[in-house]
mmCIF file of the N, C-alpha and C atoms, coordinates in Angstrom:
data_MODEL
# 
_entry.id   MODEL 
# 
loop_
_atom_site.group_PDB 
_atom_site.id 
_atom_site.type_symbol 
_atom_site.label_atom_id 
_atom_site.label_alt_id 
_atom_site.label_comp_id 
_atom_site.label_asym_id 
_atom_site.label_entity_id 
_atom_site.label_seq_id 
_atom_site.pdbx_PDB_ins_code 
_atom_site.Cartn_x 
_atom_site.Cartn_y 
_atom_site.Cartn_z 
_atom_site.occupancy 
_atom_site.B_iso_or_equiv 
_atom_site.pdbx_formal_charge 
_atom_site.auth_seq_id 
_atom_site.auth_comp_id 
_atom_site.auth_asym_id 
_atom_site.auth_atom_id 
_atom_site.pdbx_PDB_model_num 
ATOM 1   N N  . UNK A 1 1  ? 7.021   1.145   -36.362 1.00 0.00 ? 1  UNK A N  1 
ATOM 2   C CA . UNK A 1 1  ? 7.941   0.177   -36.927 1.00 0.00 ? 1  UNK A CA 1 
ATOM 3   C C  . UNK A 1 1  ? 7.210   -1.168  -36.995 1.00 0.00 ? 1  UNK A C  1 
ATOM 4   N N  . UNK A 1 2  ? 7.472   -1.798  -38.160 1.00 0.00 ? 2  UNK A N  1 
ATOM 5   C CA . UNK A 1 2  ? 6.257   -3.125  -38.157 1.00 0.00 ? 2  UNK A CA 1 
ATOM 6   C C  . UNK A 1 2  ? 6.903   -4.280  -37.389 1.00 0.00 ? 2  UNK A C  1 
ATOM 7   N N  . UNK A 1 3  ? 6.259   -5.067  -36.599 1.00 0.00 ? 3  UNK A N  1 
ATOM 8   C CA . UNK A 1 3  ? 7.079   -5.961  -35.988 1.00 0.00 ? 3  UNK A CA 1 
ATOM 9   C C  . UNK A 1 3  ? 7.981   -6.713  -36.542 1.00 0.00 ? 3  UNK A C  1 
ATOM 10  N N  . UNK A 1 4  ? 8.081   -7.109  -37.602 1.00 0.00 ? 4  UNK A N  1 
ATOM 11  C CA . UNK A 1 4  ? 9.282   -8.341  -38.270 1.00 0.00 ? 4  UNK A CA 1 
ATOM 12  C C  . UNK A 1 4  ? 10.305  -6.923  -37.932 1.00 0.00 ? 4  UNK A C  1 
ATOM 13  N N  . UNK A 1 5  ? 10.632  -5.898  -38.427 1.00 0.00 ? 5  UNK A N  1 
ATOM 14  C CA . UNK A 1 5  ? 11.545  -5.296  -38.618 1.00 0.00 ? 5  UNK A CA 1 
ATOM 15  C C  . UNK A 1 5  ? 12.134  -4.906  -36.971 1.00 0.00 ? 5  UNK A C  1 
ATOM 16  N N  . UNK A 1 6  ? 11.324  -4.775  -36.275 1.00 0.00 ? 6  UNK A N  1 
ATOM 17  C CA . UNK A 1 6  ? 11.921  -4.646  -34.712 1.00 0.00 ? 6  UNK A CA 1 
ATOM 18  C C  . UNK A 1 6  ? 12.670  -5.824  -34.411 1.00 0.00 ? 6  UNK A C  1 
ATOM 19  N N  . UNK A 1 7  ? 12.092  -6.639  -34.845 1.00 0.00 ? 7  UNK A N  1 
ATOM 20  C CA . UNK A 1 7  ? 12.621  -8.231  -34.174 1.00 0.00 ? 7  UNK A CA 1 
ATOM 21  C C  . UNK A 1 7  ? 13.776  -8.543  -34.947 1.00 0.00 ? 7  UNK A C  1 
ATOM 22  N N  . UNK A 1 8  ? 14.037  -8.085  -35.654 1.00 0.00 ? 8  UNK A N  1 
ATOM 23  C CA . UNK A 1 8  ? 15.480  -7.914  -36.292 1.00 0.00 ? 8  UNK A CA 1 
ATOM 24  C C  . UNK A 1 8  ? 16.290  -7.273  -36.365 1.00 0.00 ? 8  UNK A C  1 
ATOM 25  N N  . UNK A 1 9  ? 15.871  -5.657  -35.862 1.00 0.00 ? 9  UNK A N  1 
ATOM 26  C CA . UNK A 1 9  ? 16.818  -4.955  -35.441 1.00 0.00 ? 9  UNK A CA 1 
ATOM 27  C C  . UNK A 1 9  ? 17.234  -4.603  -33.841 1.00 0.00 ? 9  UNK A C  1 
ATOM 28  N N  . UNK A 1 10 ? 16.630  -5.525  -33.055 1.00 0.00 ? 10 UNK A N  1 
ATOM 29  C CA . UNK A 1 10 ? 15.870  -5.642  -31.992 1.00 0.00 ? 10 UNK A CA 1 
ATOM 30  C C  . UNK A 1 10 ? 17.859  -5.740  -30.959 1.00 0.00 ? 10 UNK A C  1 
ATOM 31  N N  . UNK A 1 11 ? 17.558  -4.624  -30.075 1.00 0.00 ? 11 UNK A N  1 
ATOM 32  C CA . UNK A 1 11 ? 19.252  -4.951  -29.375 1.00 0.00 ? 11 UNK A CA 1 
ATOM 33  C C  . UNK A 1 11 ? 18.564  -3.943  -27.533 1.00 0.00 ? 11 UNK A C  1 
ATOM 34  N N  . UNK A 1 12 ? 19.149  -5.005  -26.948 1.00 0.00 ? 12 UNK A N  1 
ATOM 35  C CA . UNK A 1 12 ? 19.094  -5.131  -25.498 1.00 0.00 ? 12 UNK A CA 1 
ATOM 36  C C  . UNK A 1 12 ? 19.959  -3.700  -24.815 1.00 0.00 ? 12 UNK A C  1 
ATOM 37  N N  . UNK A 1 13 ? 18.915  -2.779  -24.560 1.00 0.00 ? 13 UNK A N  1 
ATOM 38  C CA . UNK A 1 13 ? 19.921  -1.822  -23.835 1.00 0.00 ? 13 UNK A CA 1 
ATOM 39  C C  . UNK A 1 13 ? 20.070  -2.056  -22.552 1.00 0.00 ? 13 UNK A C  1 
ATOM 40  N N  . UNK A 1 14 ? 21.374  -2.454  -22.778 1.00 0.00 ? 14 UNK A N  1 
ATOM 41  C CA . UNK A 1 14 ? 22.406  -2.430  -21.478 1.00 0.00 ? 14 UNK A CA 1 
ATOM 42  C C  . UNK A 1 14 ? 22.638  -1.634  -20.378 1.00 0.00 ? 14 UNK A C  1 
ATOM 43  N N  . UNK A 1 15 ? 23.058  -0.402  -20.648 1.00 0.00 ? 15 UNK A N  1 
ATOM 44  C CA . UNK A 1 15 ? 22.780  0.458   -19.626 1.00 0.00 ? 15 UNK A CA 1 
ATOM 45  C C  . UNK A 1 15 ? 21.512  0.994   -19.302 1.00 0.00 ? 15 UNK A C  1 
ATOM 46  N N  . UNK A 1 16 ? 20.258  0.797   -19.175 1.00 0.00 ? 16 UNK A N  1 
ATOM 47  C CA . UNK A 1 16 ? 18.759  0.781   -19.166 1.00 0.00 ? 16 UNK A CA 1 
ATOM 48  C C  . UNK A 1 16 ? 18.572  -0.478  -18.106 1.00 0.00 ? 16 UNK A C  1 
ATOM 49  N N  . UNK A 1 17 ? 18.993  -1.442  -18.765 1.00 0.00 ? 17 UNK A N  1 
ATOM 50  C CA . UNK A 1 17 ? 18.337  -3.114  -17.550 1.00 0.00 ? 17 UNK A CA 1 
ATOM 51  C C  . UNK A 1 17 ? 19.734  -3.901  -18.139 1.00 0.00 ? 17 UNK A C  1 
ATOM 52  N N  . UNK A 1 18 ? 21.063  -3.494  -16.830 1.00 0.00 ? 18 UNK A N  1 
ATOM 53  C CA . UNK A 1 18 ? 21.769  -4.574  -16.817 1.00 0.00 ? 18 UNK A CA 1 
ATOM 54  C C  . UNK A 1 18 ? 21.959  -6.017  -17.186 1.00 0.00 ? 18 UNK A C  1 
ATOM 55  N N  . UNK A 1 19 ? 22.114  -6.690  -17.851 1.00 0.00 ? 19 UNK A N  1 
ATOM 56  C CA . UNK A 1 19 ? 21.996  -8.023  -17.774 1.00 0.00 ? 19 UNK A CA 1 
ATOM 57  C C  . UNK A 1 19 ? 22.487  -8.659  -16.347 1.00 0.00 ? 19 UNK A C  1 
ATOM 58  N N  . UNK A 1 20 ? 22.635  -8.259  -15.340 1.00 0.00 ? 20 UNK A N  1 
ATOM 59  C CA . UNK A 1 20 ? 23.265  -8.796  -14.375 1.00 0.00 ? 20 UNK A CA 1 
ATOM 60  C C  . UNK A 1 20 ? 22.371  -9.267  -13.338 1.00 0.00 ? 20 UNK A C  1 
ATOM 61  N N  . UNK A 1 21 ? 20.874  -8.321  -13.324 1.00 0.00 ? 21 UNK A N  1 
ATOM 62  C CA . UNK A 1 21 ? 19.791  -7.539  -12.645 1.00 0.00 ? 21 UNK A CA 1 
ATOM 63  C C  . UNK A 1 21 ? 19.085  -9.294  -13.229 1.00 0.00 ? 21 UNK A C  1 
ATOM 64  N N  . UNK A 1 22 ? 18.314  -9.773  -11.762 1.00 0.00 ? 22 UNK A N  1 
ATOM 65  C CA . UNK A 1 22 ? 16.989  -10.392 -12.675 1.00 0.00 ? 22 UNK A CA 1 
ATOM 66  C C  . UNK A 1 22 ? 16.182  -10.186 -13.411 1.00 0.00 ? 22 UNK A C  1 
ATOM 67  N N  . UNK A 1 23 ? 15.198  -11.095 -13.459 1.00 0.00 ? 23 UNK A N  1 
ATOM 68  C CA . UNK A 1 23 ? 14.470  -10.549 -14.190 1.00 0.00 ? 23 UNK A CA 1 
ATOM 69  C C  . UNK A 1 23 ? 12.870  -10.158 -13.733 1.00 0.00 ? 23 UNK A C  1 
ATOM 70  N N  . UNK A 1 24 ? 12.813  -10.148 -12.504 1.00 0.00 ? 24 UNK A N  1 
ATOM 71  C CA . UNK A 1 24 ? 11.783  -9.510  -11.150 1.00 0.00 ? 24 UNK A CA 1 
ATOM 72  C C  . UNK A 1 24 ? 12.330  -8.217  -11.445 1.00 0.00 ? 24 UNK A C  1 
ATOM 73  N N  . UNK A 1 25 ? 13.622  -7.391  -11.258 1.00 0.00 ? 25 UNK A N  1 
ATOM 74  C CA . UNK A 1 25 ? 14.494  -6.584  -11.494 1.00 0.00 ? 25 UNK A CA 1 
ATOM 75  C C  . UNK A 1 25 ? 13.871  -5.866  -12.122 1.00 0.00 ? 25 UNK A C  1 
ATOM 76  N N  . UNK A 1 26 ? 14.332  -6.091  -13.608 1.00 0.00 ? 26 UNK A N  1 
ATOM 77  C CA . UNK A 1 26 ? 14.129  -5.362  -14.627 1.00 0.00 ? 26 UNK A CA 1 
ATOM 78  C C  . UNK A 1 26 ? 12.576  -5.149  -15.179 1.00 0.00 ? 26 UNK A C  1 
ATOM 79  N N  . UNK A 1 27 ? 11.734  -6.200  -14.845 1.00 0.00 ? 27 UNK A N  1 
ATOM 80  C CA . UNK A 1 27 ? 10.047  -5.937  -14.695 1.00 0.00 ? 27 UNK A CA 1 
ATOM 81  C C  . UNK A 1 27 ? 10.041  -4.814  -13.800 1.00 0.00 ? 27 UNK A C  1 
ATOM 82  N N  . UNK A 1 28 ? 10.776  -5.161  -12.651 1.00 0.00 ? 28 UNK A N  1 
ATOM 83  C CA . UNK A 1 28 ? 10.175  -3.642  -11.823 1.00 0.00 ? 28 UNK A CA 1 
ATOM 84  C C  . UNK A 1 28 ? 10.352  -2.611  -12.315 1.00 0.00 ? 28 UNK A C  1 
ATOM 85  N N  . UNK A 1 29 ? 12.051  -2.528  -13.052 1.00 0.00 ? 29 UNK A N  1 
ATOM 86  C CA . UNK A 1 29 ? 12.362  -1.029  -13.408 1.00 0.00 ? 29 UNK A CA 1 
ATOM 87  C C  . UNK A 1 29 ? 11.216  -0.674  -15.020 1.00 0.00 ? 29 UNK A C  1 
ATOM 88  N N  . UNK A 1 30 ? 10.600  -1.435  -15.180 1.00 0.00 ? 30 UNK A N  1 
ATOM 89  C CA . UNK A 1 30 ? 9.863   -1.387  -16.693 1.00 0.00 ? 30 UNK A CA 1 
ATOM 90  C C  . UNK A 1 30 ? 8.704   -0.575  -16.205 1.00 0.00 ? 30 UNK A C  1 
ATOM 91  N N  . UNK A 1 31 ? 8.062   -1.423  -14.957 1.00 0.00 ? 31 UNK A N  1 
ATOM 92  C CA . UNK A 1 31 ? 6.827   -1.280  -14.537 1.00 0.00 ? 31 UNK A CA 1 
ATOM 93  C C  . UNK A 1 31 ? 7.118   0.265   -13.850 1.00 0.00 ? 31 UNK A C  1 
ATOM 94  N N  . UNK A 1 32 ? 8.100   0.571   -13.034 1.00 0.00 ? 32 UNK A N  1 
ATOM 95  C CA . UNK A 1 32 ? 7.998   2.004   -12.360 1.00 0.00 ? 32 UNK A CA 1 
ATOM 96  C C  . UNK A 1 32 ? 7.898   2.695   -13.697 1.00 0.00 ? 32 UNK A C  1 
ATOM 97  N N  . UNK A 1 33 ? 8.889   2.647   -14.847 1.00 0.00 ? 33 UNK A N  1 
ATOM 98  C CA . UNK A 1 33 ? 9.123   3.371   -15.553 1.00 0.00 ? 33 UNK A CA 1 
ATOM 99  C C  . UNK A 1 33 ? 7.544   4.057   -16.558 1.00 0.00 ? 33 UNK A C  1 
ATOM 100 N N  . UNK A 1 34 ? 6.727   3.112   -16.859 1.00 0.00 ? 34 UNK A N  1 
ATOM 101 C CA . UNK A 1 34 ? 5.443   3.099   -17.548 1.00 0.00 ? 34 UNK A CA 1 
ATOM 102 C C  . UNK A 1 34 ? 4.379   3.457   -16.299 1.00 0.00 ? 34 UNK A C  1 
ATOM 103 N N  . UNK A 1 35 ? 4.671   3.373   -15.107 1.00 0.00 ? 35 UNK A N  1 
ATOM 104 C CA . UNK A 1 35 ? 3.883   4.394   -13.913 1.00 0.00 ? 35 UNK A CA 1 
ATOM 105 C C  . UNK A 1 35 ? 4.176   5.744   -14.183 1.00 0.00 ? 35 UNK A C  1 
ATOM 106 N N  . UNK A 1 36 ? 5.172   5.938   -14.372 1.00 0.00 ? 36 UNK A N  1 
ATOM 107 C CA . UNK A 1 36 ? 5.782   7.377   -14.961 1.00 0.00 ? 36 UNK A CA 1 
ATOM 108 C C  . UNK A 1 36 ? 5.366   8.375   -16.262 1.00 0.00 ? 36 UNK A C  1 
ATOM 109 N N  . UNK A 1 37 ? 5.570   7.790   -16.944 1.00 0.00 ? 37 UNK A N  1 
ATOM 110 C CA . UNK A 1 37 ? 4.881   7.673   -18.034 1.00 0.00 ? 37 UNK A CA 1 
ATOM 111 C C  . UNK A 1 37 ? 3.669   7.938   -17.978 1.00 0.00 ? 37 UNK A C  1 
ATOM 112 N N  . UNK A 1 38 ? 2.936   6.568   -17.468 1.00 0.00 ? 38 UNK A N  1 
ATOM 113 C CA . UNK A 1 38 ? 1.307   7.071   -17.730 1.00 0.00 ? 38 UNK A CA 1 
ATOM 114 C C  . UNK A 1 38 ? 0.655   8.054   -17.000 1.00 0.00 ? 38 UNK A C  1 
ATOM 115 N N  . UNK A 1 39 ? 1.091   8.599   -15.990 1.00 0.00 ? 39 UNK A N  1 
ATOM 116 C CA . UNK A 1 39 ? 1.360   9.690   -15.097 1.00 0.00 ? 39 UNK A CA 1 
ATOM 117 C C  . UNK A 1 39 ? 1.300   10.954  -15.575 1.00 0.00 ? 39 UNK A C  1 
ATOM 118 N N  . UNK A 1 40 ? 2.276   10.843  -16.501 1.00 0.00 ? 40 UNK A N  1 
ATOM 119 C CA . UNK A 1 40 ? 2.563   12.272  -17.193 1.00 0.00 ? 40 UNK A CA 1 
ATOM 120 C C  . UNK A 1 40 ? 1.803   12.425  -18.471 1.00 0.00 ? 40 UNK A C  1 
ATOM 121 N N  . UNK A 1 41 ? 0.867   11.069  -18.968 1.00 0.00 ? 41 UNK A N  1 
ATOM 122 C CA . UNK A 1 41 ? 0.127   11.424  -20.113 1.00 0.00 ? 41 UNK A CA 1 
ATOM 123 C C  . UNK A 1 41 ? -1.145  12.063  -19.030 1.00 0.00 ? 41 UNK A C  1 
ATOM 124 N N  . UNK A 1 42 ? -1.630  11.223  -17.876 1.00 0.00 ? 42 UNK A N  1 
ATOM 125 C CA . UNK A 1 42 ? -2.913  11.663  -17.459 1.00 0.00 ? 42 UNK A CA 1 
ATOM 126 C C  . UNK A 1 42 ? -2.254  13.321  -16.578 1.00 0.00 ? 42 UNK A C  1 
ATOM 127 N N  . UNK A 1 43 ? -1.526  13.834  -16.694 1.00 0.00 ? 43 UNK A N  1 
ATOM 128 C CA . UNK A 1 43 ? -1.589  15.253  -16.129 1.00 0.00 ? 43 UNK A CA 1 
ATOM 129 C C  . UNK A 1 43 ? -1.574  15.829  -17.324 1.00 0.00 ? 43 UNK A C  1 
ATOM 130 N N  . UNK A 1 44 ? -0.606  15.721  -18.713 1.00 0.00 ? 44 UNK A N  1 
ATOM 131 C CA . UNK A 1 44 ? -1.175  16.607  -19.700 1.00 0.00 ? 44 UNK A CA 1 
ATOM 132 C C  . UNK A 1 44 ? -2.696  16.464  -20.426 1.00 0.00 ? 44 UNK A C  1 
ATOM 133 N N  . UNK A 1 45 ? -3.075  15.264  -20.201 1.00 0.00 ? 45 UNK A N  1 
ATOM 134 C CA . UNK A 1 45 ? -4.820  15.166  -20.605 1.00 0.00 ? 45 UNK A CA 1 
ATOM 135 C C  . UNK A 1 45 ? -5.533  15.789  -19.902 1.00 0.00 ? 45 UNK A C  1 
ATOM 136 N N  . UNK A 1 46 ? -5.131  16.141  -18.388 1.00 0.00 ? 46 UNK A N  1 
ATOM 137 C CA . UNK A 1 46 ? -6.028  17.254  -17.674 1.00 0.00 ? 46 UNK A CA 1 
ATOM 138 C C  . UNK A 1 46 ? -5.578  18.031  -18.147 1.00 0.00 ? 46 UNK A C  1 
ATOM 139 N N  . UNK A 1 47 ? -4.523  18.671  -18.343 1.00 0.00 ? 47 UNK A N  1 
ATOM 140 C CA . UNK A 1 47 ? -3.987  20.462  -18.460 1.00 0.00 ? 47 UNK A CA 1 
ATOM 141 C C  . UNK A 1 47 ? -4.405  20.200  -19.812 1.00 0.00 ? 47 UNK A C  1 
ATOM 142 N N  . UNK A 1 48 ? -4.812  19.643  -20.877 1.00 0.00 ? 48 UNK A N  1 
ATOM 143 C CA . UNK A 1 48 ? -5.437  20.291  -22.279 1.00 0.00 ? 48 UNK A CA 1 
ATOM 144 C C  . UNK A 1 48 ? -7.031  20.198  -22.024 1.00 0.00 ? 48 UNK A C  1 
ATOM 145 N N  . UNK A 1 49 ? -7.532  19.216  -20.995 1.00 0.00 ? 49 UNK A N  1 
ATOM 146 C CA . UNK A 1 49 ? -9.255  19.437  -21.326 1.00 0.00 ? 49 UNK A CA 1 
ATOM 147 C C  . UNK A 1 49 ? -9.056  20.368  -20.128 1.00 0.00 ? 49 UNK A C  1 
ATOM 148 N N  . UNK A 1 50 ? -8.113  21.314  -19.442 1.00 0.00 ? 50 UNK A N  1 
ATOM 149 C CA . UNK A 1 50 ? -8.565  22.666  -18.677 1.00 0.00 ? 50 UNK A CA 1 
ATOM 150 C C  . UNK A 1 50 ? -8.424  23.844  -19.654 1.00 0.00 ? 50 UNK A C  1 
ATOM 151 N N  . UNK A 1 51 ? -7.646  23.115  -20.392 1.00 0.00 ? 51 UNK A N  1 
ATOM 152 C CA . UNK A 1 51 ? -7.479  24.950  -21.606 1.00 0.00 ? 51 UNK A CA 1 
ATOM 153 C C  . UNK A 1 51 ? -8.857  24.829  -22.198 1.00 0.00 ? 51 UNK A C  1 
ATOM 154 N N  . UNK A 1 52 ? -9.171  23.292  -22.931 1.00 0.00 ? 52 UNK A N  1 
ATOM 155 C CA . UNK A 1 52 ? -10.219 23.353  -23.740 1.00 0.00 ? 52 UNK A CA 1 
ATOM 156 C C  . UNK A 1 52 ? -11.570 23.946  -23.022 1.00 0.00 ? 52 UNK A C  1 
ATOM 157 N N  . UNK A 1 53 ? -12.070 23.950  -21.371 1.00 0.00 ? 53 UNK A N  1 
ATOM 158 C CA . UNK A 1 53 ? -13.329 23.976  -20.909 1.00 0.00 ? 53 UNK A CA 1 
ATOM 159 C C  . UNK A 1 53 ? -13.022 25.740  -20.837 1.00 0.00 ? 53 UNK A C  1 
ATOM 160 N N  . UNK A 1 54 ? -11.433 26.194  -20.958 1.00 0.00 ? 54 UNK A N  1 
ATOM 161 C CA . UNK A 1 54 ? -11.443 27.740  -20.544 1.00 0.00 ? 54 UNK A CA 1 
ATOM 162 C C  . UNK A 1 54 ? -11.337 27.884  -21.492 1.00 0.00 ? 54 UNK A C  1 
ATOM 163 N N  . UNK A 1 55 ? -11.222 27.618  -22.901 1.00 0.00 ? 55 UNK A N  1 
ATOM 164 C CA . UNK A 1 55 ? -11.710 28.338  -24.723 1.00 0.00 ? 55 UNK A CA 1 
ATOM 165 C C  . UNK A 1 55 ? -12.633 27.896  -24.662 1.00 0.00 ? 55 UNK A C  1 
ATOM 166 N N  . UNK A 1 56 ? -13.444 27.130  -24.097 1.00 0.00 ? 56 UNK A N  1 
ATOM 167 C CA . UNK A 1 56 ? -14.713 27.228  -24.161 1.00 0.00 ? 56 UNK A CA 1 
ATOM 168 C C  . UNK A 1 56 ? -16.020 28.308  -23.929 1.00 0.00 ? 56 UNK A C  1 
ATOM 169 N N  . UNK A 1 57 ? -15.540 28.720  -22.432 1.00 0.00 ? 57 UNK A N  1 
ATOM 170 C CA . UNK A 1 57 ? -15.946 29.089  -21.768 1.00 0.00 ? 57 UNK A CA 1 
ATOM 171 C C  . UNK A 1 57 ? -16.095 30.773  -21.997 1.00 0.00 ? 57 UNK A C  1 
ATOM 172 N N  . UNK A 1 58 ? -14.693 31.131  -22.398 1.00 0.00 ? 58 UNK A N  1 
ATOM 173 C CA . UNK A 1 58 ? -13.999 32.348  -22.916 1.00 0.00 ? 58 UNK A CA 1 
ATOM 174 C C  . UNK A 1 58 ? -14.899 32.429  -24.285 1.00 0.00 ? 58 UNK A C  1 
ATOM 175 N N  . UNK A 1 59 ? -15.211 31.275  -25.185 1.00 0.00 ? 59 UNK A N  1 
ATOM 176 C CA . UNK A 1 59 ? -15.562 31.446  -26.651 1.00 0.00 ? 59 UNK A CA 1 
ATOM 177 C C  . UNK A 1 59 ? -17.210 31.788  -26.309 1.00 0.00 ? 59 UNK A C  1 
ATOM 178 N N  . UNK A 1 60 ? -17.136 31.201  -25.258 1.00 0.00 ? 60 UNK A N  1 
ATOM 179 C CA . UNK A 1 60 ? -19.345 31.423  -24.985 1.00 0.00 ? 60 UNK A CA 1 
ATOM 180 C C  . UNK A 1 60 ? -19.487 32.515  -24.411 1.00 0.00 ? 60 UNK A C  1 
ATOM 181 N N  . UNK A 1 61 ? -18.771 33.129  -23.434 1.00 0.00 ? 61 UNK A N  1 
ATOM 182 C CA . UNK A 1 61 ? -18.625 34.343  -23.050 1.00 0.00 ? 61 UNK A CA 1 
ATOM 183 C C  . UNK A 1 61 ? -18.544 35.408  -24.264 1.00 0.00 ? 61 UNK A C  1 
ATOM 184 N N  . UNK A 1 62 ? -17.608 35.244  -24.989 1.00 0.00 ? 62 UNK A N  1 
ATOM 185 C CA . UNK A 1 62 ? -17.412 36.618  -25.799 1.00 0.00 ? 62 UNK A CA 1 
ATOM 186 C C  . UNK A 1 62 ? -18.253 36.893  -26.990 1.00 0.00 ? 62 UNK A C  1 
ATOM 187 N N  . UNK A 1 63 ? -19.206 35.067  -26.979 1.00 0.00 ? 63 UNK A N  1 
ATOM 188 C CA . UNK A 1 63 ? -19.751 35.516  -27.946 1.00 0.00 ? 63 UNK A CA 1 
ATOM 189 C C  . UNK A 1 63 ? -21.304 35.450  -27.806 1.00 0.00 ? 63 UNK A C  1 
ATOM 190 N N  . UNK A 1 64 ? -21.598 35.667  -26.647 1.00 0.00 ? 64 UNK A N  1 
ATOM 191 C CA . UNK A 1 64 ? -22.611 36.253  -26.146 1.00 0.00 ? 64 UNK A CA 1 
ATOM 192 C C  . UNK A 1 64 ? -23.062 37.739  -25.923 1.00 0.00 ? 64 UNK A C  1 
ATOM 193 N N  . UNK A 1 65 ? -21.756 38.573  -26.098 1.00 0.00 ? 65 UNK A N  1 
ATOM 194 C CA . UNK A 1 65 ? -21.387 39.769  -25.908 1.00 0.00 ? 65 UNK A CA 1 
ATOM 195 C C  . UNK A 1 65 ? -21.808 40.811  -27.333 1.00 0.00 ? 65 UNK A C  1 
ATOM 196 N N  . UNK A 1 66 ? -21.502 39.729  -28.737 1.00 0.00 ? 66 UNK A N  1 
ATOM 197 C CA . UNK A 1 66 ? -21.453 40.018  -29.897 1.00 0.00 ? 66 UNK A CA 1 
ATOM 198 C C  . UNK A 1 66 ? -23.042 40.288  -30.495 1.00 0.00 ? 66 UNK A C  1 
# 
């Protein structure tokens, strides 16, 4: 989405970060939330370069055989 168009359609979820909550608060709940996140990108980046080194491995194997 290009930025002018976010910034205009741009609306504060409420039930996500209270407005009631500071704003130490709601940094924290941002910051746990993107720990989370980046978490779960670096475990699926291992579990695809483990498939890739075992089609690898499997592809040099079988075709050594040939």
């Amino acid at each position: 989405m290009p930025p002018l168009e976010y910034i205009k359609n741009f609306t504060w979820e409420q039930i996500k970060f209270h407005q009631g909550r500071t704003l130490v608060e709601i940094a924290g709940q941002i910051s746990d939330r993107m720990k989370m996140i980046d978490n779960d990108i670096k475990k699926l980046q291992e579990e695809m370069t483990e498939l890739r080194n075992t089609q690898a491995a499997t592809v040099k194997k079988e075709g050594s055989n040939f």
